[in-house]
Legacy VTK file of the C-alpha trace (Angstrom):
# vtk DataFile Version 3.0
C-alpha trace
ASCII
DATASET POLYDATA
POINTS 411 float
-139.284 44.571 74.715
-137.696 41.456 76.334
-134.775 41.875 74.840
-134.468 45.926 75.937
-135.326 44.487 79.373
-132.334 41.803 79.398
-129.966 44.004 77.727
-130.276 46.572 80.541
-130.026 44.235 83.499
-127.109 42.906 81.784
-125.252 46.343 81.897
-126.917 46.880 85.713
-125.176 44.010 86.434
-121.482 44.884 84.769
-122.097 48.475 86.249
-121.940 46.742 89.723
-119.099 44.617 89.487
-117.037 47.339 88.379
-118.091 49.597 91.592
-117.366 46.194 93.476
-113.675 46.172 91.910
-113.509 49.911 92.788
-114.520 49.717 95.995
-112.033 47.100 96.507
-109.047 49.055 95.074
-110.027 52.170 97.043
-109.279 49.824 100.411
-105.981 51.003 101.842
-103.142 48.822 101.862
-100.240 47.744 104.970
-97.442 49.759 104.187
-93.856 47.759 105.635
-91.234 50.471 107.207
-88.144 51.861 105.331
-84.993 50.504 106.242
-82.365 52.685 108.203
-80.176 54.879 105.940
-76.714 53.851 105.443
-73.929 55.930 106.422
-70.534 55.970 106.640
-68.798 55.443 110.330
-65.172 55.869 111.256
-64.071 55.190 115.377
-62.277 58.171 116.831
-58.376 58.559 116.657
-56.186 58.910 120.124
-53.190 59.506 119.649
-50.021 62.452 120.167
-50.628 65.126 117.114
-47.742 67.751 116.269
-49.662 71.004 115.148
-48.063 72.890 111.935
-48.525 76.746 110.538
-48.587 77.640 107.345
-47.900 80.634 105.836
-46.869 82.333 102.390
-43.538 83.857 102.565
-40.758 85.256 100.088
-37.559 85.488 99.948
-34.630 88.282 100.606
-30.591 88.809 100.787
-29.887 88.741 104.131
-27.749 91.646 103.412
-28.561 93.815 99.995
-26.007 96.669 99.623
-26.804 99.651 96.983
-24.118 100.634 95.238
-23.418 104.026 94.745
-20.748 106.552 94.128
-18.803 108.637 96.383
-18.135 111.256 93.784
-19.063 112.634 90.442
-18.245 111.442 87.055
-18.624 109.874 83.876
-18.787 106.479 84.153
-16.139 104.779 81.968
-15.558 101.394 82.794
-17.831 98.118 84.471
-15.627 95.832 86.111
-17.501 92.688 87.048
-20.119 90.379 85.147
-23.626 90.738 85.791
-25.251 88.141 88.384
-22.181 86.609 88.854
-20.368 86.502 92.660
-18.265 89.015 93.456
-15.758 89.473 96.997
-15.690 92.456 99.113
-13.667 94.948 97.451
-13.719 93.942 94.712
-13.727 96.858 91.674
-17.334 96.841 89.874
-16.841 100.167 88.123
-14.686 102.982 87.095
-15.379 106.829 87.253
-13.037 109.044 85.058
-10.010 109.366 87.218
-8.189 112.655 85.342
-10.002 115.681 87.325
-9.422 113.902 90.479
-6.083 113.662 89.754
-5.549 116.740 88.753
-7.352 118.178 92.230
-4.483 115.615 94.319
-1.438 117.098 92.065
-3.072 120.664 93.033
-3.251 119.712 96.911
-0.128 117.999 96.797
1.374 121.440 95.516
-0.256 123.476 98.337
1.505 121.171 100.973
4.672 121.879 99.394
4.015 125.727 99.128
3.026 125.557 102.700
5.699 123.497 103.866
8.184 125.830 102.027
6.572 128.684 103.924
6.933 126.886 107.087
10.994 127.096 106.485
10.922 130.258 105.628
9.409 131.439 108.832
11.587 129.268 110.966
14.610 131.005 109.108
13.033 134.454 109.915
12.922 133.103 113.939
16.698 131.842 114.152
17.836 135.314 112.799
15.343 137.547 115.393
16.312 135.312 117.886
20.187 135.854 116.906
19.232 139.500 116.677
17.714 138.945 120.245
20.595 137.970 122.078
22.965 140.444 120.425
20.178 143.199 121.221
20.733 141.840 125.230
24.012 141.678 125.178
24.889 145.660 124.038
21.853 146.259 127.007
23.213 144.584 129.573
27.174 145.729 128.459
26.003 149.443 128.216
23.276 150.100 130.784
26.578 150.513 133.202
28.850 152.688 131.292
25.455 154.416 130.808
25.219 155.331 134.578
28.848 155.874 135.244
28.481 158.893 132.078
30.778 156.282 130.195
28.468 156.516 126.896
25.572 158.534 126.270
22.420 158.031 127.634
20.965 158.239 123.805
23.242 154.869 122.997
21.651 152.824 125.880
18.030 154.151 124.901
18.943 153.143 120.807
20.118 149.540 122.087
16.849 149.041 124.306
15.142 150.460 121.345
16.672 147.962 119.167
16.101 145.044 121.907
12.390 145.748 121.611
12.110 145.695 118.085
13.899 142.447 117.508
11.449 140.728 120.465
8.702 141.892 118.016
10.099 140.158 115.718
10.624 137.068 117.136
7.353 136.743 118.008
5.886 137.736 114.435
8.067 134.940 113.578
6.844 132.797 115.794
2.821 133.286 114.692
3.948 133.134 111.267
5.709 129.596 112.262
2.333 128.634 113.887
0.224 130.073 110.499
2.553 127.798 108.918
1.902 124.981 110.405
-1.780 125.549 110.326
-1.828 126.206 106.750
0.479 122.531 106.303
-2.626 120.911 108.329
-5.088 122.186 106.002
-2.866 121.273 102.715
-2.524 117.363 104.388
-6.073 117.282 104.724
-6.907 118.367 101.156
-4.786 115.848 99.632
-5.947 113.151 101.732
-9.157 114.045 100.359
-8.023 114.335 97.089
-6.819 111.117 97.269
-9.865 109.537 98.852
-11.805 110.765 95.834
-9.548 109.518 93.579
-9.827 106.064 95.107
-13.536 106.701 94.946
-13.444 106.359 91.026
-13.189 102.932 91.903
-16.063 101.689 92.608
-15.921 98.929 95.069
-18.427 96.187 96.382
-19.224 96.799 100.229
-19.963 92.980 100.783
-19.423 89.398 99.253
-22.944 88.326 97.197
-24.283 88.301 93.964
-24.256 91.410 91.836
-27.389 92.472 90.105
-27.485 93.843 86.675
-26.272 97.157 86.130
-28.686 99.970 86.455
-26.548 102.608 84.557
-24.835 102.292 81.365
-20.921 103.184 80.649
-20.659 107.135 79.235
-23.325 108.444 81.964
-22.487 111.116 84.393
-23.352 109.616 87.676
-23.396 110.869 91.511
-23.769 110.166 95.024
-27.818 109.880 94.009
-27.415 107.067 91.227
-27.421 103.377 92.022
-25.367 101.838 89.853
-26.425 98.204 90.971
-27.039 96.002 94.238
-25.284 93.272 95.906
-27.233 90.678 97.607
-25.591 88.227 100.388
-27.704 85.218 99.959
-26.052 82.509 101.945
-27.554 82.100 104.637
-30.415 83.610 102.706
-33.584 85.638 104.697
-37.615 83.950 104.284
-40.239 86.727 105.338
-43.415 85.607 106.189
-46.297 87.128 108.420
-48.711 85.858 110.812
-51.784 87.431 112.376
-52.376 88.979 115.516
-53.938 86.164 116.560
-51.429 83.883 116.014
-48.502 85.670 117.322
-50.347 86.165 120.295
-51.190 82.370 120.864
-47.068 81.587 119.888
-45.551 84.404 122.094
-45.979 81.866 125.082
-43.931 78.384 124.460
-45.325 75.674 122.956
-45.629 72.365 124.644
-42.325 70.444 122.999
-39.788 70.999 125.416
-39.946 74.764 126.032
-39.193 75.707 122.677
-40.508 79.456 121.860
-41.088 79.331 118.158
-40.563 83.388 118.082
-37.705 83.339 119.967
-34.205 83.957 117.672
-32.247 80.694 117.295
-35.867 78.918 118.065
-34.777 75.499 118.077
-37.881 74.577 115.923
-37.590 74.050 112.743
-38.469 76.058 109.791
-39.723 73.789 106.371
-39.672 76.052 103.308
-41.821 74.605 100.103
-41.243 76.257 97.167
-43.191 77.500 94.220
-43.019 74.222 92.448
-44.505 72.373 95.359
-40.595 70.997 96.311
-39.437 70.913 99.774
-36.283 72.879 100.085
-33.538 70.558 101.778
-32.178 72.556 104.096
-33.971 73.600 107.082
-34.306 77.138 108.537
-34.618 78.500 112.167
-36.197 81.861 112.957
-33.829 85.014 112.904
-35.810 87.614 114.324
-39.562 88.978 114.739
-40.402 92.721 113.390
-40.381 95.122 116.173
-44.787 96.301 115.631
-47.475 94.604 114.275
-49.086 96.225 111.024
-51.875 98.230 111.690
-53.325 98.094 108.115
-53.252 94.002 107.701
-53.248 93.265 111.375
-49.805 91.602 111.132
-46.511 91.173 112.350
-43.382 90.021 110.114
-41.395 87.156 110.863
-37.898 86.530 109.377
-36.454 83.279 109.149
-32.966 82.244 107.937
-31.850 79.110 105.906
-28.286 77.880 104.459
-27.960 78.890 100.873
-25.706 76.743 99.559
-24.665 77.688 95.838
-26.864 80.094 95.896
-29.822 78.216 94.833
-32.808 80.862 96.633
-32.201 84.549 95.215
-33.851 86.974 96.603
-38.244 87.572 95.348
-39.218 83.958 95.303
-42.226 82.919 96.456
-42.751 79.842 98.583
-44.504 78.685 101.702
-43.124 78.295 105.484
-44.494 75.569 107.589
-43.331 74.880 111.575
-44.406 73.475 114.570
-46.898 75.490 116.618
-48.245 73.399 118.947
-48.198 69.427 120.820
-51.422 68.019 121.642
-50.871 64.996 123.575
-53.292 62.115 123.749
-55.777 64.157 121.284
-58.752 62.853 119.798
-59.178 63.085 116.211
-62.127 62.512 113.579
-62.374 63.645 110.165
-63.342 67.432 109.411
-66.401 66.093 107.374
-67.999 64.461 110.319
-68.217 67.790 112.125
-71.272 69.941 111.452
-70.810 73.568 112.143
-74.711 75.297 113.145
-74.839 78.968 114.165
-71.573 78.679 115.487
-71.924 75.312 117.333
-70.084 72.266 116.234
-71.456 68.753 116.455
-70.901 64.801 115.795
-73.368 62.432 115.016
-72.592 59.454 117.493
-73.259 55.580 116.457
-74.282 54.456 120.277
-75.969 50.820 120.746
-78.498 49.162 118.796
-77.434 52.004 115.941
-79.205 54.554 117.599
-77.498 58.163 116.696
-76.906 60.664 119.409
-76.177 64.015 118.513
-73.249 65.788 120.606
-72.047 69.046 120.796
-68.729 69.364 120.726
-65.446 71.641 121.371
-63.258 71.841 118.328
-59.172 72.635 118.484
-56.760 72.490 115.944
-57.234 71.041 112.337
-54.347 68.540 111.429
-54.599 67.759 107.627
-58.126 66.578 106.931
-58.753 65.547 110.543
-60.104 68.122 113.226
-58.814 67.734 117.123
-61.898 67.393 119.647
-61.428 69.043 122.598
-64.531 68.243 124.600
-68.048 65.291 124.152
-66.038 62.665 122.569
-64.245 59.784 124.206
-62.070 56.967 122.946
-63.645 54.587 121.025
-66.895 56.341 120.052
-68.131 55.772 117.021
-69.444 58.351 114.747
-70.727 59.256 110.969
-68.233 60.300 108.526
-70.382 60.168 105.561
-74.073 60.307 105.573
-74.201 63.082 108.205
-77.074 64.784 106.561
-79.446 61.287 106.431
-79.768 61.453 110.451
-81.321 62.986 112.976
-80.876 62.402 117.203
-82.469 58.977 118.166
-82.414 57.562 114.393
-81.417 54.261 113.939
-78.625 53.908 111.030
-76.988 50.985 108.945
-73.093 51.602 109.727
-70.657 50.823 107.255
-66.738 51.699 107.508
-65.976 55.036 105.917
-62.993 55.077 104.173
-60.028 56.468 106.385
-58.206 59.912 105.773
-54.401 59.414 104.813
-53.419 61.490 108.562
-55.339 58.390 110.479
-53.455 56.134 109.032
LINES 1 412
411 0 1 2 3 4 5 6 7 8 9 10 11 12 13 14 15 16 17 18 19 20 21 22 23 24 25 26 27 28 29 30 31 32 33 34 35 36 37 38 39 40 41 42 43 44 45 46 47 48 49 50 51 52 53 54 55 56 57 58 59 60 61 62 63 64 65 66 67 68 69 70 71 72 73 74 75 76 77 78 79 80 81 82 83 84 85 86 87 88 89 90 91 92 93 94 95 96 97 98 99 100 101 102 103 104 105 106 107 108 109 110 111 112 113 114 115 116 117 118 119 120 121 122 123 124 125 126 127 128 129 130 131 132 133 134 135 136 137 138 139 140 141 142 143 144 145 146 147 148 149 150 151 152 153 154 155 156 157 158 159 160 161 162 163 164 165 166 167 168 169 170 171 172 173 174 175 176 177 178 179 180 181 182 183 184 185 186 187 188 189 190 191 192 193 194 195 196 197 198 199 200 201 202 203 204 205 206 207 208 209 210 211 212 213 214 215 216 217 218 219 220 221 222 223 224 225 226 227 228 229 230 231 232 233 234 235 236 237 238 239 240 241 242 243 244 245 246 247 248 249 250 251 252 253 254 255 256 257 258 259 260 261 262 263 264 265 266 267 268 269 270 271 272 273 274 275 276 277 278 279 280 281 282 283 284 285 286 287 288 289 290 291 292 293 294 295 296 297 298 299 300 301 302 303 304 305 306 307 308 309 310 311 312 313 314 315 316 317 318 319 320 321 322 323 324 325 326 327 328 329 330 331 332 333 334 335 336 337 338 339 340 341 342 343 344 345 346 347 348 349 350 351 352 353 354 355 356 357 358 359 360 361 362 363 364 365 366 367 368 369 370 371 372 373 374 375 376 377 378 379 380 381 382 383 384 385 386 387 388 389 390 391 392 393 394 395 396 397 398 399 400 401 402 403 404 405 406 407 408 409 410
């Protein structure tokens, strides 16, 4: 019984240390504060900022002539080498000559036939004419003798007779001179046609440039309707590109750099044209002209610049990219697109003021220039604000700034 008795006060007693120890664990602790998030800071930029476009664009001869026949034929001959230069005038390919000759020879003997005529009828006038003034004379001699009873009346009336028939004549000889001559016309004209069509069998090239490959093979019968290839001028060459409605309304009026209208022909701002690979073409362009509408379906309006082409490097369908001036900020301020937070439309900067206490500012947003974004309106020169981190703060936190690194344009 003792022992039952000391056992249990024993286990009383272990049974209230332990709530002791639990009671004591269940006390709450002082908790110290969490430091202030570190974020990134960069200062704002000043400074003068050119303002580029950039657009997709391709390429296209600044003149591209279709060649095509004059008249029909069999095709017989191809005079030039495909993609190769070839000179105004010069012979690319050759119709089968032999029925156009054979229509000239035919012409040419219709002028002489009419020509031939045309004598003949001017014979026919000298003799009525001759006729004519013999037919006068015996009037004139015998209307006289007539009315003195010299000769019978009947001999005066057979010589006035005669008078009137040769002045018909004359004067059918005179229509059939001007037939004649009518008929000559017509003959000239048919053999200068004939021979036009005959020097139509020779194909020719309308323009210097590069011939494309034959779209019609030698032994076809070909017409007016068949393109038998194109010529391209590609020096200077043409760059098509489009901008928006949008844009071309905010570049109609000139840009700040001198008055310079970038729409204007002969723009004196320059064109850059990058090209598939990601090279820089060498030779700068300038804009030619602007299309005459906007497109209703893409909202559009085509622009068409013009660069040297010198050994015809650019051929017409490439693919590239044009970039230009569009604009001149001066004095601008700059920070990087990533410290800008776009909400509902509203764009704002988290500000490092003093004591590291962030302010957040709304902000008016312009251009972007690279990876930087011009700031219109709420920022000044010098202010510091969070480039990385953006997300960690709220307005009134305090932060722990560190230097962000810099984008290569605020360099």
């Amino acid at each position: 019984m003792t022992r039952w008795i000391a056992a249990a006060t024993a286990l009383a007693w272990i049974a209230a240390l332990a709530g002791c120890a639990g009671s004591e664990s269940s006390q709450p602790q002082a908790s110290s504060a969490p430091p202030p998030p570190e974020v990134g800071v960069v200062s704002v930029i000043e400074r003068d900022v050119p303002v580029y476009g950039d657009w997709v664009a391709t390429t296209d001869g600044y003149v591209n002539a279709n060649i095509q026949p004059q008249v029909s034929g069999y095709l017989v001959k191809q005079d030039y080498s495909e993609g190769s230069l070839v000179h105004k005038d010069d012979v690319l390919f050759e119709i089968d000559p032999r029925p156009f000759q054979a229509a000239l020879d035919q012409a040419k003997g219709q002028l002489a036939q009419a020509r031939g005529q045309l004598a003949q009828a001017e014979g026919q006038l000298g003799q009525a004419q001759a006729q004519l003034g013999l037919a006068d004379i015996n009037v004139k001699r015998d209307t006289p003798l007539a009315a003195a009873r010299a000769i019978p009346q009947s001999q005066l009336d057979n010589d006035v007779q005669a008078k009137a028939q040769t002045v018909a004549l004359v004067k059918t000889s005179e229509a059939a001179i001007q037939s004649s001559h009518a008929s000559i016309q017509a003959a000239e004209a048919a053999v200068e046609t004939a021979q036009l069509n005959l020097g139509f069998t020779r194909v020719r090239s309308l323009i210097d440039g590069i011939a494309g490959i034959a779209s019609i093979q030698i032994g076809n019968l070909v017409g007016p309707n068949n393109v038998l290839t194109t010529v391209s001028s590609v020096d200077p060459i043409k760059v098509y590109f489009s901008i928006s409605e949008q844009e071309y309304l905010a570049l109609s009026g000139k840009i700040e750099m001198k008055g310079a209208d970038l729409l204007r022909a002969g723009s004196a701002v320059p064109l850059q044209f990058t090209l598939s690979t990601g090279a820089i073409y060498p030779h700068q362009g300038k804009i030619a002209f602007a299309d005459r509408q906007m497109d209703p379906q893409t909202g559009t309006i085509r622009i068409v610049g013009a660069f040297s082409n010198p050994g015809n490097i650019l051929r017409p369908g490439q693919f590239g990219r044009i970039r230009a001036m569009t604009g001149f900020h001066k004095n601008a301020l700059l920070v990087p697109q990533r410290a800008v937070i776009e909400l509902q439309g509203r764009y704002q900067v988290a500000v490092v003021g003093p004591g590291n206490k962030v302010q957040i500012r709304n902000v008016q947003v312009g251009d972007r220039v690279g990876e930087l974004w011009v700031i219109t309106s709420g920022l000044s020169p010098g202010d510091t604000v969070v480039a990385d981190g953006t997300m960690k703060v709220r307005d009134g936190s305090l932060v722990a700034p560190k230097p962000a690194p810099q984008d290569s344009q605020a360099k």
